[in-house]
Backbone as CSV, one residue per row, in Angstrom:
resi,resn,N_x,N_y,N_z,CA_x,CA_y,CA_z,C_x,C_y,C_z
1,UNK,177.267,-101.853,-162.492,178.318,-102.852,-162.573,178.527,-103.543,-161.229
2,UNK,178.279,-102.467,-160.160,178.500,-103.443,-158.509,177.368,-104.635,-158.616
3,UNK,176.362,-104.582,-158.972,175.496,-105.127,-158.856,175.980,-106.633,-159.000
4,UNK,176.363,-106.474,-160.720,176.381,-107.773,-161.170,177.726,-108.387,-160.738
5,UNK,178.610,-107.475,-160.525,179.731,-108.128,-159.147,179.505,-109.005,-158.138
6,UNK,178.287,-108.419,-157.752,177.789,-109.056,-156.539,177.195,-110.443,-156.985
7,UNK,176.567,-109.777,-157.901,175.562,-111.170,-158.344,176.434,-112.480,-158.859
8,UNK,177.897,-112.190,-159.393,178.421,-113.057,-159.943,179.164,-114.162,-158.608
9,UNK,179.587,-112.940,-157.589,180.138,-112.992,-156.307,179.516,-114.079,-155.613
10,UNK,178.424,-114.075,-155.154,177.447,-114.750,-154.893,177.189,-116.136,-155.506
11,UNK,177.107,-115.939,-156.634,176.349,-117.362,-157.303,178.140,-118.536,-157.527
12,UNK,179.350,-117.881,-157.459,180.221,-118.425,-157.421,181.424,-119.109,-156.090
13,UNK,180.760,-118.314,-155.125,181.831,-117.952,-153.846,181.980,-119.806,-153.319
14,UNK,180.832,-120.585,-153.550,180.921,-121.840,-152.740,180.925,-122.623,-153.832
15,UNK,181.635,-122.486,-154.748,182.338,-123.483,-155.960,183.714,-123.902,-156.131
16,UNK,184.088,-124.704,-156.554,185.052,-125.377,-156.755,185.870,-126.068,-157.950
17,UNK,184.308,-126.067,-158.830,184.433,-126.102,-160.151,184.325,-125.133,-161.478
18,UNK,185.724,-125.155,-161.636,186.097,-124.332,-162.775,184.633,-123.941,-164.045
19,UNK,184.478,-125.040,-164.641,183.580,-125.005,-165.444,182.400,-124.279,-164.976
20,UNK,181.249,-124.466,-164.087,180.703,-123.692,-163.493,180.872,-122.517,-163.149
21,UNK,181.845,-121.826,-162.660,182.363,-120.650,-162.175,182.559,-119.859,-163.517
22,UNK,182.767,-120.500,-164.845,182.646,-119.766,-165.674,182.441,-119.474,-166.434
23,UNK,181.341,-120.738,-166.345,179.908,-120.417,-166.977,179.002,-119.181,-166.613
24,UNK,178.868,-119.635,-165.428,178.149,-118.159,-164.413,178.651,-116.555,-164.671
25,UNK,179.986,-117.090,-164.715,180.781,-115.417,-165.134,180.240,-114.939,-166.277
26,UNK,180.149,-115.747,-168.121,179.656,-115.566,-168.884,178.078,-115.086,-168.747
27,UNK,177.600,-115.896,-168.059,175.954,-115.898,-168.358,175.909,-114.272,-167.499
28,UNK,176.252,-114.463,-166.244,175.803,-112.925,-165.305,176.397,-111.546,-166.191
29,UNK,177.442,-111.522,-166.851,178.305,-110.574,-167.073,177.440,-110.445,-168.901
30,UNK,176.957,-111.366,-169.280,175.861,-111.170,-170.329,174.899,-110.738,-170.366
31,UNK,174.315,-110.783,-169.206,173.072,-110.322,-168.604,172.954,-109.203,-168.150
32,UNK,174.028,-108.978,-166.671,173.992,-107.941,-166.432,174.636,-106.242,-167.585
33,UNK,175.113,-106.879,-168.534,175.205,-106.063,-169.159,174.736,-105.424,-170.484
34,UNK,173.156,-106.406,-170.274,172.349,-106.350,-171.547,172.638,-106.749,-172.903
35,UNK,173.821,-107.490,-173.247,174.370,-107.851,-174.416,173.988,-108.923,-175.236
36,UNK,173.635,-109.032,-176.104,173.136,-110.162,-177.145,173.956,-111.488,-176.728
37,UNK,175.639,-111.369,-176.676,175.862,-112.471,-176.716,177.533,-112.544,-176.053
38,UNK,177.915,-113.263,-175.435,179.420,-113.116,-174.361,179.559,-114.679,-174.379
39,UNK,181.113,-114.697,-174.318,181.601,-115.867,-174.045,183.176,-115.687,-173.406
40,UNK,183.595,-117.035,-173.370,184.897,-117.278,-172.727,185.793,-118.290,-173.470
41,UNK,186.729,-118.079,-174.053,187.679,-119.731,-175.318,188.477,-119.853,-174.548
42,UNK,188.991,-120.977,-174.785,190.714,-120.990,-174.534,191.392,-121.046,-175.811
43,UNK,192.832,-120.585,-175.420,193.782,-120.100,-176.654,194.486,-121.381,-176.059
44,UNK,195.447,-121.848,-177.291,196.342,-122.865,-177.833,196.906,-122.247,-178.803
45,UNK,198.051,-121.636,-177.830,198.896,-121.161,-179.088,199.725,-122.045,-179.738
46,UNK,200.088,-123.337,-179.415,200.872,-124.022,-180.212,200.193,-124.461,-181.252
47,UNK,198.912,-124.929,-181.287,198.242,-125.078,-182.839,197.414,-123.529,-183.611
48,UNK,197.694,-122.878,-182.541,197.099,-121.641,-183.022,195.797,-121.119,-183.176
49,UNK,194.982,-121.784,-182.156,193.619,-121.671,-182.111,193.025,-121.445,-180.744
50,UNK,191.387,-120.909,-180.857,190.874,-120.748,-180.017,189.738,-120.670,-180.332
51,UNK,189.104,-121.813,-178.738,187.862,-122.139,-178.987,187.091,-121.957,-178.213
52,UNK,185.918,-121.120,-178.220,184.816,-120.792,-177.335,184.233,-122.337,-176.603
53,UNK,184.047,-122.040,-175.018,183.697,-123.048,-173.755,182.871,-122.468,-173.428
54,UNK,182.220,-121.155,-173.008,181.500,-120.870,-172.560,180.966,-119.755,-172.600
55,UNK,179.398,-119.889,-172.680,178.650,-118.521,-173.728,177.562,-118.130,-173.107
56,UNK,177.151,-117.078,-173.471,175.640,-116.490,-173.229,175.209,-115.863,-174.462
57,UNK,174.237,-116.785,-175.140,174.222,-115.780,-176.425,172.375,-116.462,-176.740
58,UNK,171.255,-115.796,-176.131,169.557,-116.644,-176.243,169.147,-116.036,-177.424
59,UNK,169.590,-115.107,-178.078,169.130,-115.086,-179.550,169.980,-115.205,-180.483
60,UNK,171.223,-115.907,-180.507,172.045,-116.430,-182.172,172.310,-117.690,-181.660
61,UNK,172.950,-118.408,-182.588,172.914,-119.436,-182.706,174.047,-120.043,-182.049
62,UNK,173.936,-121.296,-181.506,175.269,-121.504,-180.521,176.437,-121.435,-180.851
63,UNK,177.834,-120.900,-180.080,178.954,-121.212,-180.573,179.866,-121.905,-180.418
64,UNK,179.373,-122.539,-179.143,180.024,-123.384,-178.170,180.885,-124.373,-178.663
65,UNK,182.173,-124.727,-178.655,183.073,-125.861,-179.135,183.772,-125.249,-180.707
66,UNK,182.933,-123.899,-181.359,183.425,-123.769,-182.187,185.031,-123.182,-182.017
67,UNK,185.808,-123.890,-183.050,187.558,-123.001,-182.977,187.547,-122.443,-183.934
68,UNK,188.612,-121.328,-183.683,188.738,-120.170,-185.255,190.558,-120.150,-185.083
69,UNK,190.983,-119.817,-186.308,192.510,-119.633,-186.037,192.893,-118.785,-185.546
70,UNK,194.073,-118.447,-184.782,194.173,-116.939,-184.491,195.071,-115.990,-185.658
71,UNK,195.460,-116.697,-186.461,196.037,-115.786,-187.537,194.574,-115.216,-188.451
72,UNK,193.590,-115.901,-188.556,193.045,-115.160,-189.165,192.112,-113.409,-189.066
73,UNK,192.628,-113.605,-187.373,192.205,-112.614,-186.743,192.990,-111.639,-185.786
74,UNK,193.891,-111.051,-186.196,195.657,-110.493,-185.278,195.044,-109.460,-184.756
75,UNK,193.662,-108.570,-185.479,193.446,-107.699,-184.579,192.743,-107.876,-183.617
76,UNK,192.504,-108.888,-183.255,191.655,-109.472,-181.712,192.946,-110.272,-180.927
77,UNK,193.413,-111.363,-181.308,194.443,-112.177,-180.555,195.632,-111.659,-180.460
78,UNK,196.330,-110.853,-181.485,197.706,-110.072,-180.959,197.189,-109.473,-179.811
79,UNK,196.658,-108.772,-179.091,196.520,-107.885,-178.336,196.004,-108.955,-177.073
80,UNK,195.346,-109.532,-177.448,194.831,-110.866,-175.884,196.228,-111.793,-175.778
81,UNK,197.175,-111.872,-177.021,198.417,-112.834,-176.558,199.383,-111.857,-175.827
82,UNK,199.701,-110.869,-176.311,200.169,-109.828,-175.359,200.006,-109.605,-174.438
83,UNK,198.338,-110.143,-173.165,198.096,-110.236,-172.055,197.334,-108.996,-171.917
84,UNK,197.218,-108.195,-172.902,196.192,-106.785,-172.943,194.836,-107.452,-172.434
85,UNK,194.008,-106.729,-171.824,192.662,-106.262,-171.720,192.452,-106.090,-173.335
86,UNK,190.973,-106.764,-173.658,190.107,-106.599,-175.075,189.079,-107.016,-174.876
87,UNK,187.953,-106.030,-175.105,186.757,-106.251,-176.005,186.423,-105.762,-177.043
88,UNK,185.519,-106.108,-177.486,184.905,-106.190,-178.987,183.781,-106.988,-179.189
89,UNK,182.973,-105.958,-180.351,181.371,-106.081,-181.045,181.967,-106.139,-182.406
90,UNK,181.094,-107.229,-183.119,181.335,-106.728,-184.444,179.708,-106.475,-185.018
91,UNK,180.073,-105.258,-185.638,179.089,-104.548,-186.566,178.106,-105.440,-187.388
92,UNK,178.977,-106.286,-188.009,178.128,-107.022,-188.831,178.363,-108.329,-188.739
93,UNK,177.724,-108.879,-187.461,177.898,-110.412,-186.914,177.395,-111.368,-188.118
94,UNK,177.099,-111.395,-188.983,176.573,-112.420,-190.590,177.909,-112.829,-190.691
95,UNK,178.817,-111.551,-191.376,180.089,-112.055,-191.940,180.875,-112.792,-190.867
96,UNK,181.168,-112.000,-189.847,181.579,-112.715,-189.201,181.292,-114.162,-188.543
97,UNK,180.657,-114.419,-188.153,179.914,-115.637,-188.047,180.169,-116.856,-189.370
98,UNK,180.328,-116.288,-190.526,179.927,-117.036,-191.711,181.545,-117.802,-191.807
99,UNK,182.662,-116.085,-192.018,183.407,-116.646,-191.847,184.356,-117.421,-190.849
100,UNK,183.898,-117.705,-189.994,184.347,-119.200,-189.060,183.934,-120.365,-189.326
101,UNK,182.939,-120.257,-190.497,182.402,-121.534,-190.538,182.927,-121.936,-191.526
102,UNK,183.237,-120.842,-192.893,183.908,-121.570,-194.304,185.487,-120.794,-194.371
């Protein structure tokens, strides 16, 4: 984990731009942690959504710009609107995936 600290440390320290900085966070913190696929949304809680900006994901399909509601999902966003620490895999990325789209 120091590693990719470093590595993220590094590739960000002489930036200025948001977007970049976390992009890099996604991509290194995807990488360095061997994972299929990581990203970063922003939440809007007044319309109640949140939409992935920035991803690392070289074998599924992009998700970038996609929004999902957050009611349809309380056991992921109650706990991130609360300001908790969360991660999460889902088991069976098809359904999931499918349902954001219909």
């Amino acid at each position: 984990f120091e590693t990719t600290l470093k590595r993220i440390t590094d590739k960000v320290r002489d930036s200025l731009d948001e977007a970049q900085i976390l992009q890099t966070v996604v991509q290194e913190l995807g990488t360095g942690m061997g994972v299929n696929s990581c990203n970063a949304a922003i939440y809007d809680q007044e319309a109640g959504t949140s939409t992935i900006c920035y991803e690392y994901n070289p074998p599924i399909v992009p998700l970038q710009g996609l929004q999902s509601r957050l009611a349809n999902y309380p056991e992921i966003y109650n706990q991130l609107l609360a300001g908790e620490c969360f991660q999460f895999c889902f088991l069976c990325w098809s359904e999931f995936f499918f349902s954001l789209l219909f």
